[in-house]
SEPASE-747958 format. One line per 8 residues: number of its first residue (from 1); their letters; for each residue x negated, y, z of N, C-alpha, C. Coordinates in nm, 3 decimals. Example, Ala and Ser with C-alpha at 12.3 -4.5 7.8 and 13.67 -1.06 7.14 Angstrom:
% SEPASE-747958
1 = as = -1.319 -0.569 0.780 -1.230 -0.450 0.780 -1.320 -0.330 0.780 ~ -1.285 -0.225 0.708 -1.367 -0.106 0.714 -1.290 0.003 0.787
END
This chain:
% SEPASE-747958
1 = xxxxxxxx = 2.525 1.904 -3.084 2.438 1.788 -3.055 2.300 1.835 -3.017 ~ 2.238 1.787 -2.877 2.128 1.825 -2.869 1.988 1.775 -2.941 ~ 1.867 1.858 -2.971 1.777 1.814 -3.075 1.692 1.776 -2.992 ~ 1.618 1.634 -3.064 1.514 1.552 -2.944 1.367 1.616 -2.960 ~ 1.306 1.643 -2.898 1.153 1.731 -2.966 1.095 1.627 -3.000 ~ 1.035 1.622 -3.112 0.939 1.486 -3.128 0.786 1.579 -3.126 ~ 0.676 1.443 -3.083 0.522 1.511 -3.071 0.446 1.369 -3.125 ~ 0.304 1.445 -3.150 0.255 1.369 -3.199 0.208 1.280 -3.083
9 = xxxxxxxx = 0.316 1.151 -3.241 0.302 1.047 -3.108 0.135 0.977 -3.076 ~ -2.088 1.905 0.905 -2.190 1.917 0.993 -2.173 2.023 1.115 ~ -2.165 2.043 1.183 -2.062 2.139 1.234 -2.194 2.142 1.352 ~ -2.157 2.274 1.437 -2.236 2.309 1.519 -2.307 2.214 1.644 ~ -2.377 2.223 1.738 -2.413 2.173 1.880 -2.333 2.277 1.973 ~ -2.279 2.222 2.070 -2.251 2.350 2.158 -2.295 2.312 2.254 ~ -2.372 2.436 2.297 -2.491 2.396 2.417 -2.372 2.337 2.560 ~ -2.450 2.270 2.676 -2.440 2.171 2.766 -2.413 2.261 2.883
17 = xxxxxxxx = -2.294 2.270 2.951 -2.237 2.353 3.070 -2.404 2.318 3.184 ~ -2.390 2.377 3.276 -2.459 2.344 3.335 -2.395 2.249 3.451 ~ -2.460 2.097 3.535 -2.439 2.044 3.642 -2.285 2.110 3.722 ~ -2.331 2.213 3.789 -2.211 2.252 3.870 -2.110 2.304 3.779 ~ -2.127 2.380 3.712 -2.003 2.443 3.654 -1.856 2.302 3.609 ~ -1.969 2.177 3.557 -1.885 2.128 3.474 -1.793 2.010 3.601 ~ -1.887 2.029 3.706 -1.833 1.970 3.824 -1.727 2.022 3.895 ~ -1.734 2.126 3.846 -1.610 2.210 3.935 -1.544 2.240 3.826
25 = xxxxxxxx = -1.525 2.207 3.683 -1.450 2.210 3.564 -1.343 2.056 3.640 ~ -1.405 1.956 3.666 -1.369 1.796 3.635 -1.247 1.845 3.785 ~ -1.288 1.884 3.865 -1.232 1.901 3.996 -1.076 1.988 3.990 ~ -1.087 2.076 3.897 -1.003 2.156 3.866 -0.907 2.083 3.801 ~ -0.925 1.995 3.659 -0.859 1.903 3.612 -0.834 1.840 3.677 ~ -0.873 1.756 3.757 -0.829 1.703 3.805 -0.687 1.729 3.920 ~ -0.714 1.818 4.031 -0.613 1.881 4.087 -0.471 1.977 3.998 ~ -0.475 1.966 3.891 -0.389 2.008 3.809 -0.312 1.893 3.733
33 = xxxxxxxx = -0.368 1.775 3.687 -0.285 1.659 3.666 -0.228 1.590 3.750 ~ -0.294 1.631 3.931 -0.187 1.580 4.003 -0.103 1.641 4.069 ~ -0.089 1.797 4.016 0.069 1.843 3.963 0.136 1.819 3.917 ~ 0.095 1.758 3.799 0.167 1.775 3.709 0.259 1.649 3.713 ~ 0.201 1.539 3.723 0.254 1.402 3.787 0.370 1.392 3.871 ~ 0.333 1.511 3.990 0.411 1.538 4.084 0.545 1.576 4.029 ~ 0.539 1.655 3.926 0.636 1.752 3.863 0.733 1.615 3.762 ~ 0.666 1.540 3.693 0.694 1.460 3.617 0.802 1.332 3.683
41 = xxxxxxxx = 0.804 1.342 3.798 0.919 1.270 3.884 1.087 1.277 3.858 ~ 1.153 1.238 3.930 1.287 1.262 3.913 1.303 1.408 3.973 ~ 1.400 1.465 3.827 1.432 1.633 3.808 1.327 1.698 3.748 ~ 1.274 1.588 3.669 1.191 1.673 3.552 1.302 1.717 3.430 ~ 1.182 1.752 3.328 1.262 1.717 3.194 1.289 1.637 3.159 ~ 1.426 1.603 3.112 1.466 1.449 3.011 1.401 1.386 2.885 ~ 1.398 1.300 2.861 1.313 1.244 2.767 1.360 1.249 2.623 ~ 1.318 1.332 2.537 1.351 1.352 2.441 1.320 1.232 2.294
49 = xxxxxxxx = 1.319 1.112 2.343 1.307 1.000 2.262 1.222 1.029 2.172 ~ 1.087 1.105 2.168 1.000 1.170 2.047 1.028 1.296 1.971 ~ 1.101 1.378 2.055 1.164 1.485 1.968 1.055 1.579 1.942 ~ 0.960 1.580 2.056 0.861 1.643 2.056 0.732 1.603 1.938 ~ 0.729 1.500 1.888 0.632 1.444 1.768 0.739 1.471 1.662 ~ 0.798 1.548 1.617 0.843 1.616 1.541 0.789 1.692 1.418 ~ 0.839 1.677 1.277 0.754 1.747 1.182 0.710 1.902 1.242 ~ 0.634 1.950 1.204 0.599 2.083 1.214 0.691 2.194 1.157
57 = xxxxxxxx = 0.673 2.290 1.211 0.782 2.396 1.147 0.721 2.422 0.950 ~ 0.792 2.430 0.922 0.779 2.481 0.776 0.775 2.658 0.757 ~ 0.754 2.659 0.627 0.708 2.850 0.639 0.806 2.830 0.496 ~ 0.963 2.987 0.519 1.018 2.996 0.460 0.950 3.045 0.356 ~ 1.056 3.112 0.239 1.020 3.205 0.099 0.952 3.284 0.163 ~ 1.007 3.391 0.248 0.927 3.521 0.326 0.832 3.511 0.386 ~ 0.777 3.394 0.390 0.644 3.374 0.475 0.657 3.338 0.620 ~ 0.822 3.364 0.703 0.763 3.309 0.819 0.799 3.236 0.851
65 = xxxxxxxx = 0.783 3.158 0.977 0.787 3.017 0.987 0.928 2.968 1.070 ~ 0.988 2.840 1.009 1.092 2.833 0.994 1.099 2.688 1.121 ~ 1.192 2.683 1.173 1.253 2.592 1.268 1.255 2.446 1.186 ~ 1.159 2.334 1.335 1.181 2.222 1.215 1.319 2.168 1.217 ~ 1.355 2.113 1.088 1.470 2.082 1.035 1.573 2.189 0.957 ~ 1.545 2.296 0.973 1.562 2.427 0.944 1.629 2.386 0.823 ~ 1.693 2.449 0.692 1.713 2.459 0.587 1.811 2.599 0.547 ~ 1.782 2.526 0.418 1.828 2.725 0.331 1.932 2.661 0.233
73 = xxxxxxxx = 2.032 2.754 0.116 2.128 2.692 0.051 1.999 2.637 -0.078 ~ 1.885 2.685 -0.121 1.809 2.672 -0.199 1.752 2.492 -0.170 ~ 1.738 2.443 -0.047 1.748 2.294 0.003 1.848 2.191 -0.076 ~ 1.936 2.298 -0.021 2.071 2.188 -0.044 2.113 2.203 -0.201 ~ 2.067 2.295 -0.285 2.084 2.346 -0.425 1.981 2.219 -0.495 ~ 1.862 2.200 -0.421 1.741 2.122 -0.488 1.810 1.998 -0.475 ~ 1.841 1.934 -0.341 1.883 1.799 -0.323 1.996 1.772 -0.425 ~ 2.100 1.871 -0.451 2.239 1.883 -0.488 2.180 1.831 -0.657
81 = xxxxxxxx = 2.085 1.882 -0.706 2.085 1.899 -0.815 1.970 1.785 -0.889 ~ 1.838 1.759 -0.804 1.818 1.655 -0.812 1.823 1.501 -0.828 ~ 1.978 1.497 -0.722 2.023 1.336 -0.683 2.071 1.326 -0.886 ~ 2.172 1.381 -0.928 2.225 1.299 -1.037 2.082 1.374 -1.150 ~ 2.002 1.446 -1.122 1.894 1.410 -1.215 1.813 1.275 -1.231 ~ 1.761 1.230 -1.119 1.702 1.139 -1.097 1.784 0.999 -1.148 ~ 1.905 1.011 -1.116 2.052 0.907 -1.176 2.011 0.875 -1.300 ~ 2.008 1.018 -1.373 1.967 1.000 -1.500 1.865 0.922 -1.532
89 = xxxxxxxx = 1.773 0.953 -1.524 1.631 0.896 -1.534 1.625 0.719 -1.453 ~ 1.684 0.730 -1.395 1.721 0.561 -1.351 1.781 0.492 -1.504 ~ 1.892 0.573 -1.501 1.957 0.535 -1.626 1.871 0.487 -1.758 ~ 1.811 0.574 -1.784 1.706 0.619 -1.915 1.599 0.478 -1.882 ~ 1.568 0.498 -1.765 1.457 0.370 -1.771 1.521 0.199 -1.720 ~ 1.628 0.191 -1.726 1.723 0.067 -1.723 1.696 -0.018 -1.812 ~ 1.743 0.135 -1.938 1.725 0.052 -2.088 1.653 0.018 -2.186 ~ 1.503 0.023 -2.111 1.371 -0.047 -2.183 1.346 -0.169 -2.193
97 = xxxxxxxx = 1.444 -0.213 -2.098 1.440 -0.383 -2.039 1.496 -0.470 -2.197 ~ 1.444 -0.512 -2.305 1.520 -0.554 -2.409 1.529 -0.495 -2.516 ~ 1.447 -0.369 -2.493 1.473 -0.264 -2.607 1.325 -0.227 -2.663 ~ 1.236 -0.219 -2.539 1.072 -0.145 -2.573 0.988 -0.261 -2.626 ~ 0.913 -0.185 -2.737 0.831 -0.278 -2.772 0.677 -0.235 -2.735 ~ 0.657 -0.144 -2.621 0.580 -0.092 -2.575 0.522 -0.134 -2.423 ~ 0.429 -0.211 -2.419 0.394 -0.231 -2.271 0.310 -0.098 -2.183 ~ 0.291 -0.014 -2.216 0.329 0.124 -2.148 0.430 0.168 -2.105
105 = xxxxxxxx = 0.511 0.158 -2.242 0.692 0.285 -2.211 0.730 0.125 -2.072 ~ 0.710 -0.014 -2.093 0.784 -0.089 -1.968 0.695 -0.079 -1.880 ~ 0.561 -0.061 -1.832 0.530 -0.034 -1.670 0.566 0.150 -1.651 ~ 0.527 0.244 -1.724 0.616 0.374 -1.682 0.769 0.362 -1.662 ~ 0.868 0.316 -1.704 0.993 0.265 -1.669 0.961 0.195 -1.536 ~ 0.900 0.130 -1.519 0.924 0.057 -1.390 0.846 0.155 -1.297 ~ 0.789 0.197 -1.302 0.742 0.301 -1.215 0.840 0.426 -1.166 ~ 0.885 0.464 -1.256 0.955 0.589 -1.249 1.102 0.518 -1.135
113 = xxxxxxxx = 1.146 0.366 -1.165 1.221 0.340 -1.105 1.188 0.313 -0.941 ~ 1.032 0.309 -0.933 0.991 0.288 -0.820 1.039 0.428 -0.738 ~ 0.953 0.504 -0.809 0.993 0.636 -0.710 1.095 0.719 -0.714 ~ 1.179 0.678 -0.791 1.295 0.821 -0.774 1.415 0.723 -0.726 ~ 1.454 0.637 -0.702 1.520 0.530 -0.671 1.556 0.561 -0.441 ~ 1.429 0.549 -0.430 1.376 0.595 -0.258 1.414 0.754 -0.260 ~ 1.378 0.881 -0.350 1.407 0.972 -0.344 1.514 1.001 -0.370 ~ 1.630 0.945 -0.431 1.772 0.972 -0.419 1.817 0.900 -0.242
121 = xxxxxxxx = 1.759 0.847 -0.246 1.808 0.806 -0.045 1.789 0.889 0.047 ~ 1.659 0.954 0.002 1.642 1.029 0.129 1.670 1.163 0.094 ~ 1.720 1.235 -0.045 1.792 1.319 -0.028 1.939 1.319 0.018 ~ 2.011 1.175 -0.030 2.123 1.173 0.016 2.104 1.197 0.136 ~ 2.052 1.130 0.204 2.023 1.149 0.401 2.020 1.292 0.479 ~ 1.938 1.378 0.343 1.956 1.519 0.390 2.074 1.573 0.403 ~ 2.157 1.558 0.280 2.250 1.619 0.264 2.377 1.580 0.357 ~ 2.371 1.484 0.363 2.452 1.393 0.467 2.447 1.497 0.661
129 = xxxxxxxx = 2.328 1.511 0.661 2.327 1.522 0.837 2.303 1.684 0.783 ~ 2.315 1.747 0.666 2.351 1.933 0.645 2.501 1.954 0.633 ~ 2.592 1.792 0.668 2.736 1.812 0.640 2.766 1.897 0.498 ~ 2.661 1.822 0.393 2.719 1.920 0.232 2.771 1.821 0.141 ~ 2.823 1.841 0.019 2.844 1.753 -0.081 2.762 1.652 -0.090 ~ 2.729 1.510 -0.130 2.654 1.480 -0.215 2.719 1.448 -0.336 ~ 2.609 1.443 -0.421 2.675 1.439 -0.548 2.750 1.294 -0.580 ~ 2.858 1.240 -0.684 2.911 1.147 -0.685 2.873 1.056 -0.784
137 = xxxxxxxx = 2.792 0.937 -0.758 2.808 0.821 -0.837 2.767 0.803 -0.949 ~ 2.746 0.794 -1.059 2.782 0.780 -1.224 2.834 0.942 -1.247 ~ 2.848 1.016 -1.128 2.904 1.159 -1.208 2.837 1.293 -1.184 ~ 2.874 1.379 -1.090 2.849 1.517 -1.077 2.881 1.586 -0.948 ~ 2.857 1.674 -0.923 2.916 1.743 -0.748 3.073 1.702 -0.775 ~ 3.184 1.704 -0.675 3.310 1.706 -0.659 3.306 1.861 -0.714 ~ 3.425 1.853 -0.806 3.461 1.950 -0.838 3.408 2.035 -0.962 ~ 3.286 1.961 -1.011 3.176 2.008 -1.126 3.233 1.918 -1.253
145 = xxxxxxxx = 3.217 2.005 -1.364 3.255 1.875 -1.465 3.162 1.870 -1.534 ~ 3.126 1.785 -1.619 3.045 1.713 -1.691 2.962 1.847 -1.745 ~ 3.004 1.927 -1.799 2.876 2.050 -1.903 2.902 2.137 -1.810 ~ 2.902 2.117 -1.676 2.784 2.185 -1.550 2.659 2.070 -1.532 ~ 2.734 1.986 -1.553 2.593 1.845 -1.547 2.453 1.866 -1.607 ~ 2.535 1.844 -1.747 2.414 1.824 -1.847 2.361 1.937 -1.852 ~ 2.406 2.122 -1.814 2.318 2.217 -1.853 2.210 2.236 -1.690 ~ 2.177 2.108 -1.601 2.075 2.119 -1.569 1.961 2.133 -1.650
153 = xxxxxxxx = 1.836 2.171 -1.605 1.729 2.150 -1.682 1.686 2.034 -1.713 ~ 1.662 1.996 -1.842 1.607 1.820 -1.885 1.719 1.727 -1.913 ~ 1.808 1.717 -1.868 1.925 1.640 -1.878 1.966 1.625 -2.010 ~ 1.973 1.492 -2.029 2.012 1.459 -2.172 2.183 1.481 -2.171 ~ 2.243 1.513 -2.315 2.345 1.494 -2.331 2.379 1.364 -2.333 ~ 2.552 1.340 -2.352 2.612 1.234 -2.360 2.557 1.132 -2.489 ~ 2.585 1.228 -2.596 2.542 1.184 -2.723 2.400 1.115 -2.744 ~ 2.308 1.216 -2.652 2.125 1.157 -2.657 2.158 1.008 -2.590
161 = xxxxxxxx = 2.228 0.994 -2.449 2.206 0.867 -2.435 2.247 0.775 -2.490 ~ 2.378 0.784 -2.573 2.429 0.640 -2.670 2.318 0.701 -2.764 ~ 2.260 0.733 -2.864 2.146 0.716 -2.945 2.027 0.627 -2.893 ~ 2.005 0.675 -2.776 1.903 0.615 -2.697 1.927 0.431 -2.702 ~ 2.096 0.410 -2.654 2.146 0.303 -2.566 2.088 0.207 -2.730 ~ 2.139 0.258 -2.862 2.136 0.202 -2.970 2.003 0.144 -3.044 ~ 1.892 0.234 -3.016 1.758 0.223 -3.079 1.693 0.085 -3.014 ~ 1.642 0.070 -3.089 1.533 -0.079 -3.041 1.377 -0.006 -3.083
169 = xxxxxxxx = 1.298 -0.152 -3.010 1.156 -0.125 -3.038 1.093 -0.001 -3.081 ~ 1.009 0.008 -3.174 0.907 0.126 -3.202 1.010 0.274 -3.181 ~ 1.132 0.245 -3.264 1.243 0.377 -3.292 1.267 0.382 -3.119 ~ 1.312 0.341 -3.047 1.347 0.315 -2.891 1.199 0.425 -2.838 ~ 1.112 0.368 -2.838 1.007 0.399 -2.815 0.985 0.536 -2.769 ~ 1.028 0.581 -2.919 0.928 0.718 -2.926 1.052 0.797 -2.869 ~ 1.191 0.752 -2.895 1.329 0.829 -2.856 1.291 0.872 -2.671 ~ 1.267 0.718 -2.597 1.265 0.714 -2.495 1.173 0.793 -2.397
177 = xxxxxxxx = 1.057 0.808 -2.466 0.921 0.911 -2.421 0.988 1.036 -2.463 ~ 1.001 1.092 -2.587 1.042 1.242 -2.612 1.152 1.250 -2.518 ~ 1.225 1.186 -2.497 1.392 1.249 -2.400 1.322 1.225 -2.250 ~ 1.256 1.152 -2.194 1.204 1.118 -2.042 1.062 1.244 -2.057 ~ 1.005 1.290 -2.157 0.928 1.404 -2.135 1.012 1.542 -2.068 ~ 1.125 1.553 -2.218 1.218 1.638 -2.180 1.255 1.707 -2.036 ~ 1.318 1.535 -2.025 1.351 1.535 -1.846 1.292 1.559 -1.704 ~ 1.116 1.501 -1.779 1.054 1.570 -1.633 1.023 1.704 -1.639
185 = xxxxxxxx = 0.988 1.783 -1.769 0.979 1.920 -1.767 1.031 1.993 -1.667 ~ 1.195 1.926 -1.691 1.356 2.007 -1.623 1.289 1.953 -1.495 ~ 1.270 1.866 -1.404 1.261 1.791 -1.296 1.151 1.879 -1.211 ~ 1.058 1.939 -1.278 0.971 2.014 -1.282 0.987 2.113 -1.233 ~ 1.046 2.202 -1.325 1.117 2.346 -1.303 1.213 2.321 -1.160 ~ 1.272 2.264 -1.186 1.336 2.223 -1.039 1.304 2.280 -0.882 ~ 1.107 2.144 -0.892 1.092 2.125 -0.808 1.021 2.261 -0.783 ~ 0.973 2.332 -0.865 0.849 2.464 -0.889 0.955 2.534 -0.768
193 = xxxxxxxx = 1.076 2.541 -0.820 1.185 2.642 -0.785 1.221 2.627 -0.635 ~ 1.263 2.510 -0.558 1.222 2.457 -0.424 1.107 2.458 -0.350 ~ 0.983 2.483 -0.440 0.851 2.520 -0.324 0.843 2.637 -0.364 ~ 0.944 2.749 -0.442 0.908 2.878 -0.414 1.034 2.950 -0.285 ~ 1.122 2.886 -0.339 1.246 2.933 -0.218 1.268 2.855 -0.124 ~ 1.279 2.729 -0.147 1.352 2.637 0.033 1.232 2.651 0.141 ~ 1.328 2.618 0.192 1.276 2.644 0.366 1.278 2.470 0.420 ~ 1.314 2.381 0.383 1.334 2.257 0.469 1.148 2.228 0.437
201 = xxxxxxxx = 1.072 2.158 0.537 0.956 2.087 0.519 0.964 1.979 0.437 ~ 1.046 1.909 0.452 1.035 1.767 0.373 1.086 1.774 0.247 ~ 1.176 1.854 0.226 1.263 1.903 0.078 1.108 1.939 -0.022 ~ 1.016 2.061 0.030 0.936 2.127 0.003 0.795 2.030 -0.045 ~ 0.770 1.940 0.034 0.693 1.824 0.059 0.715 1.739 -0.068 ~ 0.851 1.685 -0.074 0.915 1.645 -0.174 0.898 1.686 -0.315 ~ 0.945 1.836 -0.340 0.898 1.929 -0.404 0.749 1.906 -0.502 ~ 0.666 1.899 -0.371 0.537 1.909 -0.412 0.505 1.750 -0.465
209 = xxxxxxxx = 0.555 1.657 -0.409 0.548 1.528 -0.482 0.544 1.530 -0.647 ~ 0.684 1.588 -0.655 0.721 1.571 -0.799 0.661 1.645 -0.913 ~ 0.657 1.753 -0.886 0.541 1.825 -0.930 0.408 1.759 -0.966 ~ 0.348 1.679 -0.915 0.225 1.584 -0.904 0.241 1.500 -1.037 ~ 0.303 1.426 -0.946 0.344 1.303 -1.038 0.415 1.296 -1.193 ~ 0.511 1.395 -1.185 0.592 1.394 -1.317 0.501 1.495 -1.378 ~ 0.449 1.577 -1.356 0.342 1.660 -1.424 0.230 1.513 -1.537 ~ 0.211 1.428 -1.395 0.094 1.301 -1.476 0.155 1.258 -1.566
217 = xxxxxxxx = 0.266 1.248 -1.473 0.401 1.117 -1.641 0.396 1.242 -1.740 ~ 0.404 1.293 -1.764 0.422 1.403 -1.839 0.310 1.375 -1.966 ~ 0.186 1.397 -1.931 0.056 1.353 -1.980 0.012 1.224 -2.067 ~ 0.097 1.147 -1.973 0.072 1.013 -2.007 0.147 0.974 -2.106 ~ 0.283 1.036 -2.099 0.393 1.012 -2.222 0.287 1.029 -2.342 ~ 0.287 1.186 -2.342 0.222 1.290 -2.460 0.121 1.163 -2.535 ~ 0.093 1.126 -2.441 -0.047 1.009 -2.489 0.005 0.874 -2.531 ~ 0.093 0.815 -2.521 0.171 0.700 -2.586 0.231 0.766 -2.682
225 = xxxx = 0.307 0.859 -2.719 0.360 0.916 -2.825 0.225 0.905 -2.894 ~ 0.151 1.043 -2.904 -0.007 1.003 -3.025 -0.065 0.870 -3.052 ~ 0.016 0.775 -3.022 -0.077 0.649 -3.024 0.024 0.548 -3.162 ~ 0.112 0.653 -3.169 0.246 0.600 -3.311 0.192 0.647 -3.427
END
């Protein structure tokens, strides 16, 4: 059975070309955009529907810079492993609705459902157009069983959540902050681990989100716990 931790609850001038120079600058531009125009006719390049406003390349582990859309198995390891973390934590903050007697622990619940709710979509989306697993439902990768699950980092056992499902008010409370601290720690480590190895921009981006934020929730728990 796993043990719950309890805590006490101006920038430069640049000088002025002179008259002619900048006259025969404008002239030059000019006779070069109506090349280019020229060129821009039928049997140019095809129109790449915005492909060109495209994220920027990203910079792998090794430092160099990586093709946008690019990705590494360390991407698809973060997304893979994330989606049923975040599940969790949906889960975990479901059951404040009826249970908390805390108007903190219910706007952090509703918060947390704000953002990780959108971030299981758009990892699914990744994983989807990398042709990889996503993870399944209420469960785990195809083919993973349950205690590959839970020995992610943070992940409550089976047992923590019926304890959890059972507690009311103040007892609910403090259960629900110590196990959702737990969880962002793991969520944490995670994401640390994806902005030191993946290569995708937006995975990495992502990354750096969570880090932010669950670092604050993190804080903020610590601080409703001391307030018991």
């Amino acid at each position: 059975m796993k043990q719950i931790r309890t805590f006490r609850m101006a920038g430069a001038v640049r000088p002025r070309r002179p008259f002619a120079r900048r006259a025969a600058l404008a002239a030059v531009t000019a006779t070069a955009a109506l090349a280019l125009a020229a060129c821009g006719g039928d049997g140019g390049a095809p129109d790449r529907g915005g492909e060109g406003a495209s994220a920027p390349a990203s910079t792998g582990a090794d430092g160099g810079t990586a093709a946008p859309g690019a990705h590494n198995a360390q991407d698809v390891a973060f997304a893979q492993g994330m989606i049923p973390h975040h599940r969790q934590a949906l889960e975990m903050a479901e059951l404040v609705e009826g249970r908390s007697a805390s108007a903190g622990v219910k706007d952090l619940a509703a918060r947390i459902r704000g953002a990780q709710d959108p971030e299981i979509r758009t990892m699914t989306g990744w994983l989807t157009s990398w042709d990889e697993p996503v993870p399944e439902a209420g469960g785990s990768m195809p083919g993973m069983d349950h205690s590959e699950h839970s020995s992610m980092p943070g992940m409550m056992a089976a047992g923590d959540m019926e304890r959890l499902k059972r507690a009311e008010g103040a007892e609910f409370d403090r259960m629900f902050l110590a196990m959702m601290v737990e969880h962002h720690e793991g969520a944490v480590d995670m994401a640390e681990a994806e902005r030191a190895k993946g290569l995708h921009g937006p995975a990495k981006a992502l990354a750096d989100d969570i880090v932010t934020a669950q670092n604050a929730e993190i804080t903020e728990m610590n601080e409703l716990l001391g307030e018991d």
